[in-house]
C-alpha positions as CSV (number, residue, x, y, z in Angstrom):
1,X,-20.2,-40.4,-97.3
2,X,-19.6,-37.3,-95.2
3,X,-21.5,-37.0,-91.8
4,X,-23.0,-34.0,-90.9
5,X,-21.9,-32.3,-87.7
6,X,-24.8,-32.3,-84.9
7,X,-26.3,-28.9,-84.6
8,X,-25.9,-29.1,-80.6
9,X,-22.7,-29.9,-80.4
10,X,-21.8,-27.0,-83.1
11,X,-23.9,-24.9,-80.6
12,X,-22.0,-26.3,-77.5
13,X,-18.8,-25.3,-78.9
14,X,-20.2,-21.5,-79.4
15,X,-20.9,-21.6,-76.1
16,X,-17.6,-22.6,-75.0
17,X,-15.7,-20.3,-76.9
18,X,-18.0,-17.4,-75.7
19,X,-17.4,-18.2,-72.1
20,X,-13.5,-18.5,-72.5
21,X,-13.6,-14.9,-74.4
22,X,-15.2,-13.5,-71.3
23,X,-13.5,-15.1,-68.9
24,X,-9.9,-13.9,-70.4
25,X,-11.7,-10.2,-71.6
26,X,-12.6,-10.0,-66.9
27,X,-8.7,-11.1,-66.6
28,X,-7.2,-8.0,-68.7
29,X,-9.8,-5.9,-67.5
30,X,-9.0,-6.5,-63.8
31,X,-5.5,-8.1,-64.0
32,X,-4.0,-5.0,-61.4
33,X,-7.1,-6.5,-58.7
34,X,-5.6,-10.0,-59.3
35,X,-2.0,-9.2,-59.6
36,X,-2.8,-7.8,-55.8
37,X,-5.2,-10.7,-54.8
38,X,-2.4,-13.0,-55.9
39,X,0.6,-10.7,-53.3
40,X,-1.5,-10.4,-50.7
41,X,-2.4,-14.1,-50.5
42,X,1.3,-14.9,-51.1
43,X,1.9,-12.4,-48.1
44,X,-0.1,-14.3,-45.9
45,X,0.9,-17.7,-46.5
46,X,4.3,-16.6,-45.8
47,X,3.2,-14.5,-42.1
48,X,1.3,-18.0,-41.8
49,X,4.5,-20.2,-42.4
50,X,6.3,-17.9,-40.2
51,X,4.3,-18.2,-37.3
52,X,3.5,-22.3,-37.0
53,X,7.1,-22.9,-37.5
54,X,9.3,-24.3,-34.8
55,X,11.0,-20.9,-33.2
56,X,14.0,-20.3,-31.0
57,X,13.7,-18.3,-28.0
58,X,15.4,-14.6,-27.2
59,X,17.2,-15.8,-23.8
60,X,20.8,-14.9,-23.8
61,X,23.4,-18.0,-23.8
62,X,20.3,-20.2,-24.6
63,X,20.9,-23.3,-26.7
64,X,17.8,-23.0,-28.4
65,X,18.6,-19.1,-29.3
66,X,19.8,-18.5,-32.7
67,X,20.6,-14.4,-32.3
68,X,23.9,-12.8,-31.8
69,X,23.7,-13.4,-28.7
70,X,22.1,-16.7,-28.0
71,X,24.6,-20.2,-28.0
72,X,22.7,-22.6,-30.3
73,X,26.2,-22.7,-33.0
74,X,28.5,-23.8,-30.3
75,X,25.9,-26.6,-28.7
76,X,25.2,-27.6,-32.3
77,X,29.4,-27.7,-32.5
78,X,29.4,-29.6,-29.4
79,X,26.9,-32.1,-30.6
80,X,28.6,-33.1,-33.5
81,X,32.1,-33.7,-31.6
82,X,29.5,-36.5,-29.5
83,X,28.9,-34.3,-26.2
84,X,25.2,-34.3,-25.4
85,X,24.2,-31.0,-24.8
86,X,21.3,-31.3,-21.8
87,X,19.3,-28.2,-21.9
88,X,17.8,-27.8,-18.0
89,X,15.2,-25.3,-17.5
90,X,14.9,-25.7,-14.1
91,X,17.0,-26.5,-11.1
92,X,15.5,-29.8,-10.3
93,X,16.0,-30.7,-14.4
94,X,19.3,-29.8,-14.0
95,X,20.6,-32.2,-10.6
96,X,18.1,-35.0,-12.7
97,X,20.7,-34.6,-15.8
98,X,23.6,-34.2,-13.4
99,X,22.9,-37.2,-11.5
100,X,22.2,-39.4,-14.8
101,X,24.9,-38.1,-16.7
102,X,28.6,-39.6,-17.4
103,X,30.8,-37.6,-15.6
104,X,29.0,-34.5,-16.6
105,X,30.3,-30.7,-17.0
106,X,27.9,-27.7,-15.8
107,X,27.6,-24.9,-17.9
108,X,25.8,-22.2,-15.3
109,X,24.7,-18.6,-16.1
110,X,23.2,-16.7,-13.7
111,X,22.9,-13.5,-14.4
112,X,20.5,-12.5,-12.2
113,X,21.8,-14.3,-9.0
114,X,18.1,-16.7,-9.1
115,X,20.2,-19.3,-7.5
116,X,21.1,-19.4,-3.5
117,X,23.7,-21.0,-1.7
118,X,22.3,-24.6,-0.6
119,X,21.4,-25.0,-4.5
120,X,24.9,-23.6,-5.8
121,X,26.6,-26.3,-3.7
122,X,24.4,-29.1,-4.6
123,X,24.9,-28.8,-8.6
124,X,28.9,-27.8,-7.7
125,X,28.6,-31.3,-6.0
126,X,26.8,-32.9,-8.6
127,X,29.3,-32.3,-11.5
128,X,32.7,-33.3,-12.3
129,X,33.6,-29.7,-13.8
130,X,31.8,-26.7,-13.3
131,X,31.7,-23.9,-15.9
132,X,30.5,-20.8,-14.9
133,X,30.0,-17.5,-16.9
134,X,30.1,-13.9,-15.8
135,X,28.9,-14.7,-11.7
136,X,28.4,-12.4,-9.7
137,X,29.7,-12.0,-6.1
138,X,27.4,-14.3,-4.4
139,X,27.6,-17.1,-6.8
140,X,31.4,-17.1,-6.7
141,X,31.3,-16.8,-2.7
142,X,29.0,-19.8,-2.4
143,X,31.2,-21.9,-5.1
144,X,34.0,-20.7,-2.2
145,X,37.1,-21.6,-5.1
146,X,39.0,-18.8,-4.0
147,X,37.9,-17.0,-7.2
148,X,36.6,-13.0,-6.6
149,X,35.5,-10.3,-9.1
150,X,38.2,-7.7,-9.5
151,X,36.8,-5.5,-12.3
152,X,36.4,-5.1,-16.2
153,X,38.8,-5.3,-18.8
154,X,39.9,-1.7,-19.9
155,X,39.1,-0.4,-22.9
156,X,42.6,-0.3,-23.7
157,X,42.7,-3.9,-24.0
158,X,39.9,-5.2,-26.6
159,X,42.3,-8.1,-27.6
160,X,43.8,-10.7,-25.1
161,X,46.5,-13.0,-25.2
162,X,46.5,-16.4,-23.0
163,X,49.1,-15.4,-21.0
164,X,48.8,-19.1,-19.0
165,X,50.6,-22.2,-18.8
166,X,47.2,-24.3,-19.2
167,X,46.7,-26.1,-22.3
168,X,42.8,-24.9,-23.5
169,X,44.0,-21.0,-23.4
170,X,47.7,-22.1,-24.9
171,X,45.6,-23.7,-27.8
172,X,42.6,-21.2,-28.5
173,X,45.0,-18.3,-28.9
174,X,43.4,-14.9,-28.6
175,X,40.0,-14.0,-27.6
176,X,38.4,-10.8,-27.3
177,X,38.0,-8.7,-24.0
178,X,35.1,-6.2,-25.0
179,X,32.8,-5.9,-22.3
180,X,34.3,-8.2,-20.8
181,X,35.0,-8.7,-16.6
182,X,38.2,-9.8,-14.6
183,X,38.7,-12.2,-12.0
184,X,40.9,-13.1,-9.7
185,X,42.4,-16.2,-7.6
186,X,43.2,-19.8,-8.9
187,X,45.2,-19.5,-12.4
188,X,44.0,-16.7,-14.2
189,X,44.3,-16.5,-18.5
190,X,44.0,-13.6,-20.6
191,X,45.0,-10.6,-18.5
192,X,45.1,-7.1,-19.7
193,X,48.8,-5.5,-19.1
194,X,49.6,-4.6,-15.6
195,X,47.2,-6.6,-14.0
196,X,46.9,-9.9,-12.2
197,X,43.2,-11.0,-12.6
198,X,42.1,-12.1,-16.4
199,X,39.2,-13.1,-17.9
200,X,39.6,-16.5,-17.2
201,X,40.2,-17.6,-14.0
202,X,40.3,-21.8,-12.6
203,X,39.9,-23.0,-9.5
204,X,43.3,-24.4,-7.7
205,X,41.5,-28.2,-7.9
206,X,40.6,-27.2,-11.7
207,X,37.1,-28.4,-11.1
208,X,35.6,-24.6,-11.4
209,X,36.1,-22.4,-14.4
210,X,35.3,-18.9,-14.5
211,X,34.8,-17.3,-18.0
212,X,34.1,-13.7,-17.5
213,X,32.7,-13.2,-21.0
214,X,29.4,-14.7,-22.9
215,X,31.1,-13.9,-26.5
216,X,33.4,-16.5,-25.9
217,X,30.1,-18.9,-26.4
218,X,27.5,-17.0,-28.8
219,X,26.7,-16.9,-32.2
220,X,27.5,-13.7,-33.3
221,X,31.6,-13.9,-32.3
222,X,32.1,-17.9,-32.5
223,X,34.0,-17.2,-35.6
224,X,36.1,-14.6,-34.6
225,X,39.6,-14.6,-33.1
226,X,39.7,-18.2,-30.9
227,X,36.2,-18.2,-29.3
228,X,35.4,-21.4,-30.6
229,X,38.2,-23.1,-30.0
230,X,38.4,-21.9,-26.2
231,X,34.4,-22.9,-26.0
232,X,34.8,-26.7,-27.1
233,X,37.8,-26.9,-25.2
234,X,36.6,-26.0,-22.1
235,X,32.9,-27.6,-22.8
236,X,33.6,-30.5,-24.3
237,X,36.1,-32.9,-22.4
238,X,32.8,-34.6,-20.8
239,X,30.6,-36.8,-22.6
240,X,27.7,-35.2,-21.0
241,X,27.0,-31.2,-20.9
242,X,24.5,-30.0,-18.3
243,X,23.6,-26.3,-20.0
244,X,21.3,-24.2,-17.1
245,X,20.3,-20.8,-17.4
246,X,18.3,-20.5,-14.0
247,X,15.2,-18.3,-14.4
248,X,12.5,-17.2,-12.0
249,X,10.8,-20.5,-11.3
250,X,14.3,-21.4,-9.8
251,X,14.0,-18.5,-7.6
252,X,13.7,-19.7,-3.7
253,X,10.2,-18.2,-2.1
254,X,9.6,-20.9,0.6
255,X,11.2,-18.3,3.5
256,X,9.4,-15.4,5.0
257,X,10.4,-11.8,3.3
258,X,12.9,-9.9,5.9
259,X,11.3,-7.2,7.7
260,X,12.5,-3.3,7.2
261,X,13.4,-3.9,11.0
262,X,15.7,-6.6,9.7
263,X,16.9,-5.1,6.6
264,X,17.8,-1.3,8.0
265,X,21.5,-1.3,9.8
266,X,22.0,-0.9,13.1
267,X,22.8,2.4,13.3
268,X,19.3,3.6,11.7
269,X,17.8,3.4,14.7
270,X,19.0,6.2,16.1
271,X,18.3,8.3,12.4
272,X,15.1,9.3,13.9
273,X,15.4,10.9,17.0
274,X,18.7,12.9,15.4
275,X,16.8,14.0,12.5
276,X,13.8,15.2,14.8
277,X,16.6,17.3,17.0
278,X,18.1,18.9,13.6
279,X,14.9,19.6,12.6
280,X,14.2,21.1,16.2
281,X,17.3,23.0,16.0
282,X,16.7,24.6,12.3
283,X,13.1,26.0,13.3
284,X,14.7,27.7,16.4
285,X,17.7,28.7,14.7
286,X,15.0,30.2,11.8
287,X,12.4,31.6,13.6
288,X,15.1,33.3,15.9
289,X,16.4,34.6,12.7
290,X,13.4,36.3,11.0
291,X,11.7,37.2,14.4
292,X,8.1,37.5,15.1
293,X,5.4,37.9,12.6
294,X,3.9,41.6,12.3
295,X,0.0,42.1,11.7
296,X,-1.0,44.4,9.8
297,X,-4.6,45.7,9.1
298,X,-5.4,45.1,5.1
299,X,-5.8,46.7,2.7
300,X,-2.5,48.2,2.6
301,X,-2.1,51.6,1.5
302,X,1.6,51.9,-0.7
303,X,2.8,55.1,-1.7
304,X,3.1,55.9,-5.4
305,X,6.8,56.8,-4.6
306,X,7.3,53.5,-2.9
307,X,5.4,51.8,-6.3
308,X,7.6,53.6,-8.4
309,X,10.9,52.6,-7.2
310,X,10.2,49.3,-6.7
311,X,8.7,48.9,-10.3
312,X,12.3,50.9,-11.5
313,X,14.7,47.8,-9.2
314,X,12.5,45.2,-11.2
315,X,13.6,47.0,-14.7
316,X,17.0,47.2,-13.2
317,X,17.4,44.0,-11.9
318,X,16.0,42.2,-15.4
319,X,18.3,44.9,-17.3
320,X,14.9,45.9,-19.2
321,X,16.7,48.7,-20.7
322,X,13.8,49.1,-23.5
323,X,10.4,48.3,-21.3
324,X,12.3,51.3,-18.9
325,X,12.7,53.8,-21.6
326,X,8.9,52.6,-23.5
327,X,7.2,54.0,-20.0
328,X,9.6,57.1,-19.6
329,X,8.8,58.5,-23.1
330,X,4.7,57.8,-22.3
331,X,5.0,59.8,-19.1
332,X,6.9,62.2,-20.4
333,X,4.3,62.8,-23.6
334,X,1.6,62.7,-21.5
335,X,2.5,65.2,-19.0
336,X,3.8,67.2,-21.8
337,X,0.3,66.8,-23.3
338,X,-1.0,68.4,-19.9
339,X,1.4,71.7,-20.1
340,X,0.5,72.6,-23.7
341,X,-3.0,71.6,-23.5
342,X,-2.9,69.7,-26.8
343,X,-6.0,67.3,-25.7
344,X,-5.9,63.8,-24.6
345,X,-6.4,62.8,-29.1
346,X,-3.3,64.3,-29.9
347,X,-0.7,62.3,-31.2
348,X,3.1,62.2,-30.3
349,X,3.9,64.0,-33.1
350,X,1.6,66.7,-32.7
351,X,3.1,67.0,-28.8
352,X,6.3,67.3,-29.9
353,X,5.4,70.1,-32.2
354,X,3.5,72.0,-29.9
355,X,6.6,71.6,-27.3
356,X,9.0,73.1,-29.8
357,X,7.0,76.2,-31.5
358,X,6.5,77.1,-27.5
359,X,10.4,76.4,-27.0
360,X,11.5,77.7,-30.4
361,X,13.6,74.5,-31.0
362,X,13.6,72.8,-34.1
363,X,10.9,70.1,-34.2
364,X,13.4,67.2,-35.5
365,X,15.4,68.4,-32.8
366,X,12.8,67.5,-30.2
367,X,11.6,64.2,-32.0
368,X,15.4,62.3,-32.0
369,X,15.4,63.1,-28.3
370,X,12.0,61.9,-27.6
371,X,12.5,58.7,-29.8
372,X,16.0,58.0,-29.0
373,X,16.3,54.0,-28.1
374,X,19.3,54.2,-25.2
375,X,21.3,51.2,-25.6
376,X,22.6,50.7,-22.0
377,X,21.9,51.8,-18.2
378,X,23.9,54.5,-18.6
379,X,22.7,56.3,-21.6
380,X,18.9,55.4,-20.2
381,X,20.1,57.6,-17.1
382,X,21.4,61.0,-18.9
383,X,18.6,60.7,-21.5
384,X,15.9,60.6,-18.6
385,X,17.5,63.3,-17.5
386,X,17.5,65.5,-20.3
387,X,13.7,64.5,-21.0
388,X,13.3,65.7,-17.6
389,X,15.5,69.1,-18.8
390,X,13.1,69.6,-21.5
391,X,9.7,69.2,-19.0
392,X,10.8,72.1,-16.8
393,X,11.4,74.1,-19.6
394,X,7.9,73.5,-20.8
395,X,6.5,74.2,-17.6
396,X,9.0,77.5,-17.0
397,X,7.1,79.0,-20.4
């Protein structure tokens, strides 16, 4: 015997179908809204991702920097051979490594010279070898190696050889010299032609080593030419790697800021007193020159004459060939206008008519003079003069 089906549930399945049918009839309707719902979320769980993940920094030659020109391939590198890279991002950090560390190399960039004296000789003391790149003159002169800056390498040379008898250049092989600076004193590697100072310079007890390039160390050239073979060869004969980029914390405050007194030269000191004669000496020499001021009562009364030629050096001066001959053609018409009596409505044209049934002259005759447009100074002066011809014969009638 056959059960029968409950009327609920047959009513419960209805339902069931009915709400799936609508449910997928809203999803074609709408599926460009959700298509977009479904991008933009995407969108911001990646934005999301991007921003609480573990970043890198920007800093140039930084171990933790994974642009062009950071240095996080060669510590990585350097890692892997079994040097510990210690990243210092202080001075203090940096002795604390120093001072803990096996016979430890310095890596030091200071580009911006934070670093003084005392503190240059206390991490030089500190390590076993010291690696610096690109100094500048006061780091080098408080390392006192014998080492000095002596330029950039020429345009001329964008490739360099090793040119040295020590083994690290000798086994790297070229590196690259673009933007790169020279050095001088100590044995020097990787010197353009004709020229004594290279890119590359060590101190006499080897225990400094100048590398006057950072591409030698960052990401973006590693791979090229023998950058990376010059890098672990020079970084990595220590177990230990002290890598400190001093910044602004690092920079020393504690001393009083030198006065203007203290920072002027000796010889400004007597800058005042000569600039107060020259300037003594210029208003005499001046005054004498243009003489004593002449009072006059106002307002000034300037003949026409006067206002005339001065208004004709201005057009001369600016070469205003066409605002000159514009104002001689209106004068003329209008004292033209005067003579035949034509009224002050009448139009050029009807001037120039009148002018030549009282002359007898053709009328086109009259209007190509009237209307000529001289082209230079020269042809402005004759045809002013022959619109001045033609007023005196008006008059003369």
């Amino acid at each position: 015997m056959t059960g029968a089906v409950p009327a609920s549930a047959v009513q419960g399945g209805t339902y069931a179908d009915q709400a799936s049918v609508r449910r997928t009839g809203w999803l074609r309707r709408h599926r460009a809204f959700v298509a977009c719902a479904a991008v933009v979320a995407a969108a911001l769980v990646l934005v999301l991702w991007a921003q609480l993940s573990p970043k890198g920094d920007a800093v140039p030659m930084s171990v933790h920097n994974a642009g062009p020109d950071g240095a996080r391939a060669v510590a990585q590198i350097l890692g892997r051979h079994g040097v510990a890279v210690h990243d210092a991002g202080n001075y203090g950090a940096a002795m604390a490594a120093l001072e803990a560390g096996s016979s430890p190399t310095l890596l030091l960039y200071d580009r911006n010279g934070f670093l003084d004296g005392p503190r240059l000789r206390s991490l030089a003391a500190s390590a076993q070898r010291v690696v610096v790149v690109s100094p500048r003159l006061q780091t080098l002169d408080a390392l006192d190696a014998g080492i000095r800056q002596a330029g950039v390498v020429p345009e001329a040379s964008p490739v360099l050889d090793p040119g040295c008898s020590l083994p690290d250049p000798q086994a790297a092989g070229t590196v690259s010299g673009e933007s790169g600076f020279l050095y001088d004193g100590g044995t020097t590697c990787y010197r353009p032609d004709g020229s004594s100072a290279g890119l590359v310079a060590v101190g006499s007890d080897g225990q400094l080593t100048v590398v006057g390039s950072t591409a030698v160390f960052s990401n973006g050239q590693l791979d090229s030419l023998g950058h990376a073979a010059l890098a672990i060869r020079t970084l990595g004969p220590s177990p230990d790697l002290v890598w400190y980029i001093p910044t602004l914390e690092d920079l020393d405050t504690g001393g009083s800021p030198a006065s203007l007194d203290e920072l002027a030269p000796g010889w400004a000191r007597f800058l005042g007193p000569w600039l107060a004669l020259v300037a003594v000496a210029a208003i005499a020499w001046r005054g004498r020159r243009l003489g004593p001021l002449v009072f006059e009562p106002l307002p000034v009364v300037v003949k026409a004459a006067e206002t005339a030629e001065g208004r004709a050096r201005l057009y001369q001066d600016s070469r205003a060939v066409d605002q000159a001959r514009d104002n001689l053609r209106a004068g003329t018409l209008v004292r033209l206008s005067g003579h035949l009596r034509t009224g002050p409505g009448a139009t050029a044209g009807q001037v120039i008519d009148a002018a030549a049934e009282l002359l007898g002259k053709p009328a086109p005759e009259l209007r190509e003079l009237i209307n000529e447009r001289p082209g230079t100074e020269a042809r402005l002066v004759a045809w002013s003069r022959e619109l001045d011809t033609l007023e005196k014969e008006v008059k003369s009638r």
